[in-house]
Backbone of each chain as ProteinMPNN parsed JSONL, in Angstrom:
{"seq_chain_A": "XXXXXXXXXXXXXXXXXXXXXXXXXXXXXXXXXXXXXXXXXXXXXXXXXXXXXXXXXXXXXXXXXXXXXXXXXXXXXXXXXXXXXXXXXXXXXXXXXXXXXXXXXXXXXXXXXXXXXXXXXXXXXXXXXXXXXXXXXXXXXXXXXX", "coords_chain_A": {"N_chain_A": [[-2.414, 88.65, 52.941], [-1.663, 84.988, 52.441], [-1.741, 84.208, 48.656], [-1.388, 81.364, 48.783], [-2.588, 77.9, 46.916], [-4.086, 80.016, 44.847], [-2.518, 81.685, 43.57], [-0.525, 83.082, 40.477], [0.717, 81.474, 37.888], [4.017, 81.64, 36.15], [5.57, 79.197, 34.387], [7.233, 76.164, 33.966], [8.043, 72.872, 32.756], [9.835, 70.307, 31.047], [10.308, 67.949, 28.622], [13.056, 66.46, 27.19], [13.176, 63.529, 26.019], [10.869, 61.492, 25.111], [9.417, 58.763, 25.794], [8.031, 56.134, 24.146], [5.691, 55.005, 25.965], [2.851, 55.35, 25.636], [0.297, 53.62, 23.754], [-2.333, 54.382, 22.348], [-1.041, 57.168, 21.692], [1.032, 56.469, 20.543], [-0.047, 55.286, 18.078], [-1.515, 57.39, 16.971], [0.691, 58.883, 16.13], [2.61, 57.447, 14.688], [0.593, 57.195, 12.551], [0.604, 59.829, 11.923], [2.759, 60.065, 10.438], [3.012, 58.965, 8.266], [2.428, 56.303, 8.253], [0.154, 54.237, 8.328], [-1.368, 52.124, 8.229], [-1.219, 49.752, 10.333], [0.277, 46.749, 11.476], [-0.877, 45.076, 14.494], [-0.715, 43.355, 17.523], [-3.275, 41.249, 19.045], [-5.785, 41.864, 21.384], [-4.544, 41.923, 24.602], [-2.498, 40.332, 24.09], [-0.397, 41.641, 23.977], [2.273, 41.799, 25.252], [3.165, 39.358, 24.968], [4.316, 40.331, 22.51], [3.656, 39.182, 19.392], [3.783, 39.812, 17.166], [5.515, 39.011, 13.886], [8.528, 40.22, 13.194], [9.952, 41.393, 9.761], [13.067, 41.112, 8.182], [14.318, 43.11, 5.25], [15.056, 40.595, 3.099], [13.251, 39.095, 4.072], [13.12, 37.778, 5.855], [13.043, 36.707, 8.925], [12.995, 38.283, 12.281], [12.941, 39.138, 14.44], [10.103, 39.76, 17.018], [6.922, 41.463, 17.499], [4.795, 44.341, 19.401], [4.327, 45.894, 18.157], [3.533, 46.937, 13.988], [5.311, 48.203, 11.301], [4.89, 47.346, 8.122], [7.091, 46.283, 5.797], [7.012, 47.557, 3.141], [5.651, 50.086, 3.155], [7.778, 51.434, 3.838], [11.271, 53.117, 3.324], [13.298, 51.653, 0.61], [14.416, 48.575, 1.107], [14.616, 49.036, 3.706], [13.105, 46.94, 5.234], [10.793, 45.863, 7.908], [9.386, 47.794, 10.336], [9.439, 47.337, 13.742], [7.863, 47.779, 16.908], [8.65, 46.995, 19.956], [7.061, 45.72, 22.965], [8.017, 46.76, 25.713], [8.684, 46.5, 29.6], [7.063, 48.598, 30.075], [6.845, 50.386, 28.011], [7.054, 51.121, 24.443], [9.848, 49.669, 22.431], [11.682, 50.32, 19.598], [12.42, 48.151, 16.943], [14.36, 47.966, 14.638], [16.745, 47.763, 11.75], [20.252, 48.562, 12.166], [21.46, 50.907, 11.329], [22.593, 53.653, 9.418], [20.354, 54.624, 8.006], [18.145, 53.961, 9.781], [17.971, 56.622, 11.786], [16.93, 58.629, 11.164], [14.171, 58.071, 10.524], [13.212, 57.196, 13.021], [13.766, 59.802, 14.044], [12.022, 61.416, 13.212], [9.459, 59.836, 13.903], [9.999, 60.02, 16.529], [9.127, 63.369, 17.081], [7.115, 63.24, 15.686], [5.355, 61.318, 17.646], [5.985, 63.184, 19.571], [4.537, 65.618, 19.09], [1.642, 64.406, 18.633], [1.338, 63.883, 21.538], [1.246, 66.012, 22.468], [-1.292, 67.339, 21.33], [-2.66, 65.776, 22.612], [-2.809, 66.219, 24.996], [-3.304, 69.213, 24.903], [-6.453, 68.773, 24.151], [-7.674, 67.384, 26.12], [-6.851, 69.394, 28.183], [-8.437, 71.304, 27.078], [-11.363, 70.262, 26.909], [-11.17, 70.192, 29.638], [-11.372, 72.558, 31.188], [-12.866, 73.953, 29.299], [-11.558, 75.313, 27.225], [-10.409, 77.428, 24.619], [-8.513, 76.43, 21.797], [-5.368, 77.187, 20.126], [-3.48, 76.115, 17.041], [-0.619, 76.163, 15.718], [1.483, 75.402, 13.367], [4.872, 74.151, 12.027], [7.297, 74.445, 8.859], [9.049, 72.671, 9.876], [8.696, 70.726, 11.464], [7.865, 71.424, 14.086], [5.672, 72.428, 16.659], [3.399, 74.884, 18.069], [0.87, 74.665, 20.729], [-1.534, 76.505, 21.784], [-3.7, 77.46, 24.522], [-6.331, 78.528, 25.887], [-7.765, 79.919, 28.772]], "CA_chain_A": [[-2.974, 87.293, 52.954], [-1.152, 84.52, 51.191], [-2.78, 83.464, 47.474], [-1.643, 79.505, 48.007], [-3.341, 77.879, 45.204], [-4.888, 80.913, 44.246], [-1.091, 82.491, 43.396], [-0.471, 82.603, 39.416], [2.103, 81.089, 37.872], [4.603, 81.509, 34.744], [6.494, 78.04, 34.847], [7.269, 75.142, 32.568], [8.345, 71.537, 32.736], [10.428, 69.785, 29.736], [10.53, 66.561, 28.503], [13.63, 65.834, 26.253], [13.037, 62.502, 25.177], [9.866, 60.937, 25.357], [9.528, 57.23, 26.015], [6.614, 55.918, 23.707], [4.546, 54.482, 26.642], [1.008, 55.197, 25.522], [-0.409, 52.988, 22.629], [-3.002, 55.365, 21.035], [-0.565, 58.306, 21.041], [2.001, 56.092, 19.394], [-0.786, 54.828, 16.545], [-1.658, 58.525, 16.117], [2.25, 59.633, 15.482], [2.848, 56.334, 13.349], [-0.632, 57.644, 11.293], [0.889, 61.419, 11.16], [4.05, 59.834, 9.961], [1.96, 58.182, 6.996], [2.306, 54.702, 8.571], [-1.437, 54.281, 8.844], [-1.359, 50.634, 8.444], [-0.38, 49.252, 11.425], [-0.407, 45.472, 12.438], [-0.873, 45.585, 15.972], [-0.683, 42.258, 18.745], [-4.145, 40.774, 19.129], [-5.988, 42.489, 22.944], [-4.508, 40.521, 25.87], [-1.041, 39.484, 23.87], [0.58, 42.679, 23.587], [3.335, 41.578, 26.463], [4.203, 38.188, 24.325], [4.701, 40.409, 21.104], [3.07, 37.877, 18.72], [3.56, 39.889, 15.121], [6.821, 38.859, 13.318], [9.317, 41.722, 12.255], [10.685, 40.522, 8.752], [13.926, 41.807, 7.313], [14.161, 43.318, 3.341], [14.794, 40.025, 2.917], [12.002, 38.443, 4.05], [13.656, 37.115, 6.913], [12.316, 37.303, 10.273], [14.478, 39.521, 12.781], [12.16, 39.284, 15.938], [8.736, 39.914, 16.972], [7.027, 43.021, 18.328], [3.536, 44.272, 19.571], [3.116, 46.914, 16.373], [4.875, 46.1, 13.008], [4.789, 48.661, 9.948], [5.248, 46.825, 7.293], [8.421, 46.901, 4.935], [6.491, 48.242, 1.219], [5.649, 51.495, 3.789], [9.002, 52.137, 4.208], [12.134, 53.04, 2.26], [13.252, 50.35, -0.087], [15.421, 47.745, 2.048], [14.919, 48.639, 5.029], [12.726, 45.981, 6.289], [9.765, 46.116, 8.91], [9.32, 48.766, 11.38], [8.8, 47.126, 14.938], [7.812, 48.107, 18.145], [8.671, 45.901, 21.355], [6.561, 46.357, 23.976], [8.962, 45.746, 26.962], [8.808, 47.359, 30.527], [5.607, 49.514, 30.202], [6.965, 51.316, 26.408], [7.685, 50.2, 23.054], [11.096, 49.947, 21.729], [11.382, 50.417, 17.914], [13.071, 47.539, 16.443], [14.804, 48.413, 13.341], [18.53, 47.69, 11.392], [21.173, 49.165, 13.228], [22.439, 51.404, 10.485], [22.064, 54.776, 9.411], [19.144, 54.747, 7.624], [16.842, 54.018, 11.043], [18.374, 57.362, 12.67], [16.132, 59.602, 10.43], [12.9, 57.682, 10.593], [13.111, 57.373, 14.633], [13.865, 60.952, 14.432], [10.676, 61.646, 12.939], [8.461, 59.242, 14.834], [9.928, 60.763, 17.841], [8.698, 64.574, 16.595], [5.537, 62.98, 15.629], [4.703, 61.335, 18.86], [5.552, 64.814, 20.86], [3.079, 66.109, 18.477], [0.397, 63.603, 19.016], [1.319, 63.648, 22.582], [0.964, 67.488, 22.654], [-2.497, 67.165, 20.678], [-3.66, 64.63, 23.503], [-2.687, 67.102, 26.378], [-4.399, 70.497, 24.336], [-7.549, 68.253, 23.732], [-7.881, 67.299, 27.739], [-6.991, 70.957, 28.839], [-9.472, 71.948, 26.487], [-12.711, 69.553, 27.951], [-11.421, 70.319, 31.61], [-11.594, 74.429, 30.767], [-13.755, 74.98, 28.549], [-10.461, 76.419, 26.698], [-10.04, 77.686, 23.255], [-6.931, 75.713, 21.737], [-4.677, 77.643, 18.726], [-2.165, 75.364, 16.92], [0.366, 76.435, 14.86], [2.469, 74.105, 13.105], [5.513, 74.733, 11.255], [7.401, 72.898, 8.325], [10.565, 71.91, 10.367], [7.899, 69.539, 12.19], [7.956, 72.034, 15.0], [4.3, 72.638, 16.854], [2.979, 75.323, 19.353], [-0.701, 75.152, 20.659], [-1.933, 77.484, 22.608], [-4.944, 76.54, 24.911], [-6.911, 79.963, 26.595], [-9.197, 80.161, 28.998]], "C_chain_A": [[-2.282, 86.456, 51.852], [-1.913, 83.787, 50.234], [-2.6, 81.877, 47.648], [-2.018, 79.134, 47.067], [-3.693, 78.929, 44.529], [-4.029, 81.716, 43.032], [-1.003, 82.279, 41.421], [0.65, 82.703, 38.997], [3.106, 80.981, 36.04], [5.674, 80.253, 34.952], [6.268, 76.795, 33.914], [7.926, 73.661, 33.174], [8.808, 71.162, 30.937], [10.809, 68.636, 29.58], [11.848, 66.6, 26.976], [13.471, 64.656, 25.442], [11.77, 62.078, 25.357], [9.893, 59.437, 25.411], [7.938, 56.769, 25.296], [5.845, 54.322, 24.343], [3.369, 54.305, 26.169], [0.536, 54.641, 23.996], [-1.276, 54.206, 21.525], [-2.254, 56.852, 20.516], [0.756, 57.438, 19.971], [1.185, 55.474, 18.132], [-1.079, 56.463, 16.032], [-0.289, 59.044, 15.389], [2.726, 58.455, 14.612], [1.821, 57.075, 12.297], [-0.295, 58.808, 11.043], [2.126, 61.138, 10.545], [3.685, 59.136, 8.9], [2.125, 57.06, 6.902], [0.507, 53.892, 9.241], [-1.829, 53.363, 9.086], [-0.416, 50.001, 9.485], [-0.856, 47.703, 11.872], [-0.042, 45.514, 13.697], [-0.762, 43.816, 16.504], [-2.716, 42.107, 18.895], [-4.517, 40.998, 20.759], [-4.981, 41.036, 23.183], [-3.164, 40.065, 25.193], [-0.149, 40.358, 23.406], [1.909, 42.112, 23.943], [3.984, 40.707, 25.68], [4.664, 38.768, 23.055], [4.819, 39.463, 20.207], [3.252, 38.108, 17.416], [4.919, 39.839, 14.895], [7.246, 40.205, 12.67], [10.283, 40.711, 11.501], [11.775, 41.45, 8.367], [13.839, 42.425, 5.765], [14.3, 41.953, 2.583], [14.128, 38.694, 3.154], [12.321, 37.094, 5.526], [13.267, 37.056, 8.37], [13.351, 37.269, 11.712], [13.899, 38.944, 14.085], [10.54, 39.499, 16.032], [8.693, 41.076, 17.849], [5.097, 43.092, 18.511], [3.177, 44.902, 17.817], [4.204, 46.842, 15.437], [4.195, 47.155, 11.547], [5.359, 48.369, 9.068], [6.485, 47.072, 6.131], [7.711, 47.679, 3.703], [6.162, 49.395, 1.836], [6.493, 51.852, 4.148], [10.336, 52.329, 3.151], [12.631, 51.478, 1.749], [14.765, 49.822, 0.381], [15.932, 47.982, 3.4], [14.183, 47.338, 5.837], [11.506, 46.303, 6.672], [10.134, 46.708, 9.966], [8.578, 48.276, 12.371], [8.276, 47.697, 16.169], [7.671, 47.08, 19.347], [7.845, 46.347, 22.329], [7.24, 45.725, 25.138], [8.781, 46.951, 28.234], [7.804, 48.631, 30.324], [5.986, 50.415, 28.358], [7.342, 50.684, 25.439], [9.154, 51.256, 22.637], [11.077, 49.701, 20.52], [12.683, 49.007, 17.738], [13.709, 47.455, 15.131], [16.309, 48.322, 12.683], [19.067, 48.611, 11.917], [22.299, 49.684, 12.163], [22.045, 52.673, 10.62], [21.229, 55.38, 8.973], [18.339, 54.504, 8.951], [17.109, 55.462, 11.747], [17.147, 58.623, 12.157], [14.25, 59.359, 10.617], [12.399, 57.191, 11.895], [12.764, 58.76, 14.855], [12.378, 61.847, 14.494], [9.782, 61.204, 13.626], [8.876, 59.865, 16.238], [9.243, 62.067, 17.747], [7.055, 64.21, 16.526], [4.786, 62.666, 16.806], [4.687, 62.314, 19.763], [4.12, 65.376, 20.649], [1.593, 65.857, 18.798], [0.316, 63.528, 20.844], [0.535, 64.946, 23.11], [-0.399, 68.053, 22.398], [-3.111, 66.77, 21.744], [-3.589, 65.925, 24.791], [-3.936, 68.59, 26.124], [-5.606, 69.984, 24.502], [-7.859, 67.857, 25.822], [-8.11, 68.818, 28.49], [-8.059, 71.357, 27.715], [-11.755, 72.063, 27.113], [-12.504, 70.35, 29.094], [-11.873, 71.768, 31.575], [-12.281, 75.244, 30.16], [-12.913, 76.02, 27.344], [-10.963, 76.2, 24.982], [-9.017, 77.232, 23.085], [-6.626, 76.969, 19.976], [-3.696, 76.918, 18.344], [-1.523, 75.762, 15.536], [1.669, 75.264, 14.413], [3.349, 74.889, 11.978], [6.771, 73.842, 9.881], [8.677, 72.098, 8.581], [9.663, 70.78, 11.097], [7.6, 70.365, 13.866], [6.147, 72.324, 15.271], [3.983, 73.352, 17.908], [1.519, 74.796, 19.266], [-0.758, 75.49, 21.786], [-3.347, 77.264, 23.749], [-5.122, 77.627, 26.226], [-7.791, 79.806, 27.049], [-8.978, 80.758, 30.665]], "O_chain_A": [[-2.2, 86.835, 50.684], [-2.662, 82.881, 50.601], [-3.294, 81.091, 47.003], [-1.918, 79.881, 46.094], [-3.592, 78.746, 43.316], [-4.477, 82.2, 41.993], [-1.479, 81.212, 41.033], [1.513, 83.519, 39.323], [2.755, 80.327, 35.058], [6.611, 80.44, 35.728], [5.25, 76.56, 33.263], [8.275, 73.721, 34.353], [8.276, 71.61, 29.921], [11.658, 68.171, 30.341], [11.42, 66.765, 25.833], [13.617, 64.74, 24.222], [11.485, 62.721, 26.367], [10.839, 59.029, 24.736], [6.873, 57.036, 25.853], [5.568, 53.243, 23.82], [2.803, 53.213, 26.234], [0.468, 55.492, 23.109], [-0.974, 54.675, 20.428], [-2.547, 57.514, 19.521], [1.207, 57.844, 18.9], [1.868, 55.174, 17.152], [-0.896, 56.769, 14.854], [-0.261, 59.526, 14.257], [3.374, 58.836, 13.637], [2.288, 57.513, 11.246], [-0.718, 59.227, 9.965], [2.647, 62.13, 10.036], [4.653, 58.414, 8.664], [2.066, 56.498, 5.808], [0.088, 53.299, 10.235], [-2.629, 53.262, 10.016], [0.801, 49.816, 9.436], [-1.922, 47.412, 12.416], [1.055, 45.961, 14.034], [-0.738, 43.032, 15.555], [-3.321, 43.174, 18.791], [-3.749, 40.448, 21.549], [-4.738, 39.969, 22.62], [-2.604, 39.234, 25.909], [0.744, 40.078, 22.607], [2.704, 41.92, 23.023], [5.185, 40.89, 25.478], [5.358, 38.036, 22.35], [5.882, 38.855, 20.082], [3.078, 37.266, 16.535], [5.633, 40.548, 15.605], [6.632, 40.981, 11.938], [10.996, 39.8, 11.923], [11.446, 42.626, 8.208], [12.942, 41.866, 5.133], [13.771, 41.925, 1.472], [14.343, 37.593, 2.646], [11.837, 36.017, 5.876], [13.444, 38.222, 8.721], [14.197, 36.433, 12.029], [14.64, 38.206, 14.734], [9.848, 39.37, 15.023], [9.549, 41.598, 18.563], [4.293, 42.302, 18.016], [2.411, 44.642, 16.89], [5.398, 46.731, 15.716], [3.122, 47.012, 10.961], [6.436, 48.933, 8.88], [6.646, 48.212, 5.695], [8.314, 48.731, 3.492], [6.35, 50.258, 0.979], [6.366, 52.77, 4.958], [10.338, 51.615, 2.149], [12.404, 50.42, 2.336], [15.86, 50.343, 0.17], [16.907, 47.58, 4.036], [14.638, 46.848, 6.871], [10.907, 47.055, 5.904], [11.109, 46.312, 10.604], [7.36, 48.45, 12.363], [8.791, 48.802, 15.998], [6.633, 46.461, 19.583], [7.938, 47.552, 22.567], [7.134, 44.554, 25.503], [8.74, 48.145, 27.937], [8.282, 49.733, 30.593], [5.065, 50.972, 27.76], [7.99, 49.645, 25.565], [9.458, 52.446, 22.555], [10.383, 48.736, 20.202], [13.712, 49.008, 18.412], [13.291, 46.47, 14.522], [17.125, 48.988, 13.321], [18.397, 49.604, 12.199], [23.453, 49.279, 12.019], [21.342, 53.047, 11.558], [21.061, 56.562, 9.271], [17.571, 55.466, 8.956], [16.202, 55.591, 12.569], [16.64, 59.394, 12.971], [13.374, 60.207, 10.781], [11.241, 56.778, 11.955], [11.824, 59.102, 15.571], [11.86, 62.571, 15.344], [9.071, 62.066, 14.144], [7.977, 60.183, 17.017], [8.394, 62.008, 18.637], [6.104, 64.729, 17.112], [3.814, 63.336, 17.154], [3.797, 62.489, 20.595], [3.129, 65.553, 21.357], [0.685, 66.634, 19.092], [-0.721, 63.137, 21.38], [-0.43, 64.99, 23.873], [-0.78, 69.045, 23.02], [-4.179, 67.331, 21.99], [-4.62, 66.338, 25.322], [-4.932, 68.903, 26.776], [-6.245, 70.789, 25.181], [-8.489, 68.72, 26.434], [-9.082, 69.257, 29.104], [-8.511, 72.359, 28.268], [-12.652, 72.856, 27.399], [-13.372, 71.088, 29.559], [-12.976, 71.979, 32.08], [-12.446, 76.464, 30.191], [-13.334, 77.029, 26.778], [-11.562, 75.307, 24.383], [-8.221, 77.388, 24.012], [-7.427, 77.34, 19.118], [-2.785, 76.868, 19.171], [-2.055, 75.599, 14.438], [2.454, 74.582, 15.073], [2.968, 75.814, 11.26], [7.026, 72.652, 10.068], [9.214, 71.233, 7.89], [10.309, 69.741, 11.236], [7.083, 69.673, 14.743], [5.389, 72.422, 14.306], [4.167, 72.74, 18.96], [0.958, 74.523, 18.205], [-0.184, 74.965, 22.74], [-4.111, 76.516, 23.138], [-4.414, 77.663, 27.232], [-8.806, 79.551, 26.4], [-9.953, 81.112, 31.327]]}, "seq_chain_B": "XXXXXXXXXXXXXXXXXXXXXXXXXXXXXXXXXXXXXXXXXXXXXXXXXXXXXXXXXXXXXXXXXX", "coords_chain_B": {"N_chain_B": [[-6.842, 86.241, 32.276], [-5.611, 83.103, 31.138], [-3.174, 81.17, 30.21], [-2.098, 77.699, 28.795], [0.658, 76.368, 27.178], [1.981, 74.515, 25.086], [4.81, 73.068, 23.651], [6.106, 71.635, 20.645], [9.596, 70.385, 19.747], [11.624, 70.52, 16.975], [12.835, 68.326, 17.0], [11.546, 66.519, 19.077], [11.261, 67.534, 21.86], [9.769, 68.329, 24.408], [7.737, 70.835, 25.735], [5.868, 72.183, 28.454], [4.223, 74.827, 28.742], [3.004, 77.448, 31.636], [1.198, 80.43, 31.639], [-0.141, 81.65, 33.692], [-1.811, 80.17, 34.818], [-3.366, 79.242, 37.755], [-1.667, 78.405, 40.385], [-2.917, 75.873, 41.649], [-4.148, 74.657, 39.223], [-1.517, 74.336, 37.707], [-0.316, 72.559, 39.465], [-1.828, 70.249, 39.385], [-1.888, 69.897, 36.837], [0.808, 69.1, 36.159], [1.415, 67.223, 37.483], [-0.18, 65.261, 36.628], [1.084, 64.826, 34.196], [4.158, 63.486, 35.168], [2.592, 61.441, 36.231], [2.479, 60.07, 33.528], [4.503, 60.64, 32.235], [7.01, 60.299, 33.616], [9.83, 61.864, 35.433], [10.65, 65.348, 34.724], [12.751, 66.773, 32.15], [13.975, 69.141, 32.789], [12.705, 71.551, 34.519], [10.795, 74.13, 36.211], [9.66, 77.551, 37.986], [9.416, 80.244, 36.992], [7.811, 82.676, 37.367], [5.678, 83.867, 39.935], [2.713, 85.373, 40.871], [0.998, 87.142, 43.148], [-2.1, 87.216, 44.095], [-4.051, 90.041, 44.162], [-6.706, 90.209, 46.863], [-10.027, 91.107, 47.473], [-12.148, 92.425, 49.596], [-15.386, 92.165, 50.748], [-18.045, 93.925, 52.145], [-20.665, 92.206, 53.116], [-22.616, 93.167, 54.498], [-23.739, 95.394, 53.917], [-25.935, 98.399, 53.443], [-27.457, 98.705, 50.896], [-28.259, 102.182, 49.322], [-30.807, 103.593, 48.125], [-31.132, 106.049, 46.014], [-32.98, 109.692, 46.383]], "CA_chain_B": [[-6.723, 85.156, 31.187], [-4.743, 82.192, 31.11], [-2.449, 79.939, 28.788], [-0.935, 76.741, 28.567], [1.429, 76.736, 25.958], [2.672, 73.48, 24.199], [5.51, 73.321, 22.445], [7.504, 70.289, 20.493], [10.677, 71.12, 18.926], [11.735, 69.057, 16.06], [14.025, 67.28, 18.007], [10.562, 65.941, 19.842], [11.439, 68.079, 22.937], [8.071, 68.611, 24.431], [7.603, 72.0, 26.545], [4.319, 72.462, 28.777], [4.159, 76.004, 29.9], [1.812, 78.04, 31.889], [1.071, 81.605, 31.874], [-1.178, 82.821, 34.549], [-2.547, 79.295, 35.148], [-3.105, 78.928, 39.058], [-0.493, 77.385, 41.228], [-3.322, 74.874, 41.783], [-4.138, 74.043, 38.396], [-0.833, 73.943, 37.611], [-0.208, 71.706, 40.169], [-2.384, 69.602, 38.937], [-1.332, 69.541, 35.145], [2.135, 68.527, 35.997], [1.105, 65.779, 38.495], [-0.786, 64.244, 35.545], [2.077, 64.682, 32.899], [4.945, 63.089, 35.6], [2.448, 59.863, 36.507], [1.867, 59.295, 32.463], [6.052, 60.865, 31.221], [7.779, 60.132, 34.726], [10.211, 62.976, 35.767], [10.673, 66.476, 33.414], [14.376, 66.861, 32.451], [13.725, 70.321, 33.452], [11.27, 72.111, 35.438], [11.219, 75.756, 36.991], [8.856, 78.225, 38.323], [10.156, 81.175, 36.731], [7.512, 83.952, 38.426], [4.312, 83.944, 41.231], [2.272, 86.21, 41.331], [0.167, 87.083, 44.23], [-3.345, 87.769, 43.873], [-4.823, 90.786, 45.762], [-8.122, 89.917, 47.569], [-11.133, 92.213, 47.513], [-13.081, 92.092, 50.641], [-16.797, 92.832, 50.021], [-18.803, 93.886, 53.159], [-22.174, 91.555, 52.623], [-24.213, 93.041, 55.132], [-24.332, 97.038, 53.832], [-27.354, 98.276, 52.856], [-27.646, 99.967, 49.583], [-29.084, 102.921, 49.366], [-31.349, 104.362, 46.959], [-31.627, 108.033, 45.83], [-34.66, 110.174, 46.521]], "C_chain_B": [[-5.443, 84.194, 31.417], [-4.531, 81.304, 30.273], [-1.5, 78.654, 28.827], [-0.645, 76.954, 27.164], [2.285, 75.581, 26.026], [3.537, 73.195, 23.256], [6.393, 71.938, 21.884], [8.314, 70.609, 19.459], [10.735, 69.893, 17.79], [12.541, 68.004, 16.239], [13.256, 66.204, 18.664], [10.797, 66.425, 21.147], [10.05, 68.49, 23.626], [7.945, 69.259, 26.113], [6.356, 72.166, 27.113], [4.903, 73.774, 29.823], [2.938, 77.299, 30.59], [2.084, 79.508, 32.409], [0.237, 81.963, 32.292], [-2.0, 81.698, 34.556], [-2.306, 79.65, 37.038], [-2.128, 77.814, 39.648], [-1.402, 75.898, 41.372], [-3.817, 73.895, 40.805], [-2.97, 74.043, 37.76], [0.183, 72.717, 37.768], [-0.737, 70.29, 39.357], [-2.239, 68.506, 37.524], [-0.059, 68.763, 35.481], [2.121, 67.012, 36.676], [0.776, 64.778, 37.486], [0.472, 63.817, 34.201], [3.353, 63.802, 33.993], [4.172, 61.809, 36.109], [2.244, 59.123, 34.777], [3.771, 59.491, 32.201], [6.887, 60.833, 32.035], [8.333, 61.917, 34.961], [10.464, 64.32, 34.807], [12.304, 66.456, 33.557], [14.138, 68.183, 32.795], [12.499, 71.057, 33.73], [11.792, 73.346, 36.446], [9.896, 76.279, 37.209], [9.191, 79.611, 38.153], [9.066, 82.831, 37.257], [6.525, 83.436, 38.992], [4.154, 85.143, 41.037], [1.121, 86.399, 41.9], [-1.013, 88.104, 43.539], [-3.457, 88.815, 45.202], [-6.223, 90.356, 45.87], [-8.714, 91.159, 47.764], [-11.693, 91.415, 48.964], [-14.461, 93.201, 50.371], [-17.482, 92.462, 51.529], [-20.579, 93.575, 52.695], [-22.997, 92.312, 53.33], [-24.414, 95.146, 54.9], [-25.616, 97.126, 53.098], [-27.013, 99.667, 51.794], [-28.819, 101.154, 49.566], [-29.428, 103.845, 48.227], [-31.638, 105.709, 47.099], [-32.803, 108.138, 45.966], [-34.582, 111.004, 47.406]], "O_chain_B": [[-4.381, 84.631, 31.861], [-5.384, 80.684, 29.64], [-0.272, 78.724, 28.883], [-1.316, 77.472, 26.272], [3.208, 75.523, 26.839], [3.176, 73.058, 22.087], [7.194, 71.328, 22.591], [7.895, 71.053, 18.39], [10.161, 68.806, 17.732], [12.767, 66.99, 15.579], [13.802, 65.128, 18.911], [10.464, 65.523, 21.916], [9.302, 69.131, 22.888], [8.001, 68.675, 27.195], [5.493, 72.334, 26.251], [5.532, 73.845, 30.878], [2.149, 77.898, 29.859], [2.888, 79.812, 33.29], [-0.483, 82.686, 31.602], [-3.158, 82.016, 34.285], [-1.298, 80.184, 37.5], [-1.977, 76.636, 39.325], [-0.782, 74.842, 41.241], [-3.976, 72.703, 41.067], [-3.28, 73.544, 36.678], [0.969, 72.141, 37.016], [0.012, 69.466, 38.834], [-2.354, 67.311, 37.252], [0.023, 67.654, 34.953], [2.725, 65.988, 36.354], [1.297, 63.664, 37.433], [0.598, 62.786, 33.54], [3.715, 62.983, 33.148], [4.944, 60.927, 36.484], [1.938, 57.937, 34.651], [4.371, 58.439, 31.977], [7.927, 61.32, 31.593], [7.638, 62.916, 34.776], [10.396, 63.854, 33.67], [12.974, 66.237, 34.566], [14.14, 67.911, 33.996], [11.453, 71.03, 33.083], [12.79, 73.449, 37.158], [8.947, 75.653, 36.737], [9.274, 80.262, 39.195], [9.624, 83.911, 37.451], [6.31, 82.296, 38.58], [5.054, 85.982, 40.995], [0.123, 85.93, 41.351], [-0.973, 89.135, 42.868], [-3.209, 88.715, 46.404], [-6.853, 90.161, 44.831], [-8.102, 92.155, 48.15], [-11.651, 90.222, 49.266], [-14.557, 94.373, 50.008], [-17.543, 91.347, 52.045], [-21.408, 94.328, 52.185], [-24.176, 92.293, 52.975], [-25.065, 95.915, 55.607], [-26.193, 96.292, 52.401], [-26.608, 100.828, 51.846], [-30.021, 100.981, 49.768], [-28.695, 104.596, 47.584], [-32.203, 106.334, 47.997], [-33.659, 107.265, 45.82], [-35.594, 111.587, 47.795]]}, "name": "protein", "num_of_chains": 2, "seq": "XXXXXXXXXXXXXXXXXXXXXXXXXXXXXXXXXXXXXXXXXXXXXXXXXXXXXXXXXXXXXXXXXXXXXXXXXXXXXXXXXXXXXXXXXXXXXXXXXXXXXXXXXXXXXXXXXXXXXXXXXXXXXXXXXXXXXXXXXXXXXXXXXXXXXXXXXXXXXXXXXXXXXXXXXXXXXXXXXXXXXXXXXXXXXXXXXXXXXXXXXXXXXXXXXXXX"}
């Protein structure tokens, strides 16, 4: 008799890049990235990106929905934007080599927070036990049994 | 017993894998992660394994010692 659904399965899916679509997982991975202060777009005016992104010197670059302020970031880089264009935010940031490191991170962080949001769902739907191991390259399993 | 298993590299590579979840909650999980993170750059089904079925005759009658 064949199991169909019933059948169990060892099998994976992989996301290389992530596209930071979802708002509250990108405020949680800004807040695990110790950007806790976040000015955000006012409901309803995300789309026009209404908060100014200022340069180190005080200059204003562009506008964006979420904007972490320059004094939370290394000294001269500026304000840390996010565009909200086409359903995800694009980081707006100098186009040197100082932004390559602090993307790198907010990308790591949002898997994280993304990975958090998924454990915490499979957890409700299952009734599961979650285990999370974190490690200090920024690396994160969790485990989620039931 | 069954495990999803979450993994993000430090790269932000972000692995969802299931060990001895059902094909149908599997199903399920991935459906939800490809309408919120679009397509997976990779995706496999690396084993199945088939359940055996018990068949349980309902209508015997138990019988007690004595």
């Amino acid at each position: 008799m064949p199991c169909g659904p019933n059948a169990r399965l060892t099998a994976y899916v992989a996301y290389q890049t992530l596209a930071f679509s979802e708002r509250d997982v990108l405020l949680a991975a800004l807040a695990d990235s110790g950007y806790a202060r976040v000015e955000t777009a006012p409901a309803g005016t995300e789309a026009a990106n209404p908060v100014p992104v200022l340069d180190s010197n005080r200059l204003i670059v562009g506008s964006a929905a979420l904007v972490v302020r320059r004094e939370h970031l290394p000294t001269g880089f500026g304000d840390l934007g996010l565009v909200f264009a086409d359903g995800a935010y694009v980081p707006l940031v100098p186009s040197d080599a100082r932004s390559q490191p602090i993307l790198q991170s907010l990308r790591t962080a949002y898997g994280r927070a993304k990975a958090t949001q998924l454990a915490d769902q499979a957890r409700r739907l299952y009734q599961a036990s979650v285990q999370r191991t974190a490690k200090e390259d920024g690396s994160v399993t969790i485990r989620v049994r039931f | 017993m069954a495990e999803l298993i979450i993994t993000v590299s430090p790269e932000g590579e972000l692995v969802v894998r299931s060990e001895g979840l059902t094909r149908a909650q599997w199903e399920a999980a991935t459906a939800e992660l490809r309408a919120v993170l679009g397509q997976p750059t990779r995706a496999a089904v690396e084993a199945e394994q088939h359940v055996h079925h018990v068949h349980v005759d309902a209508h015997r009658r138990i019988r007690h010692g004595g």
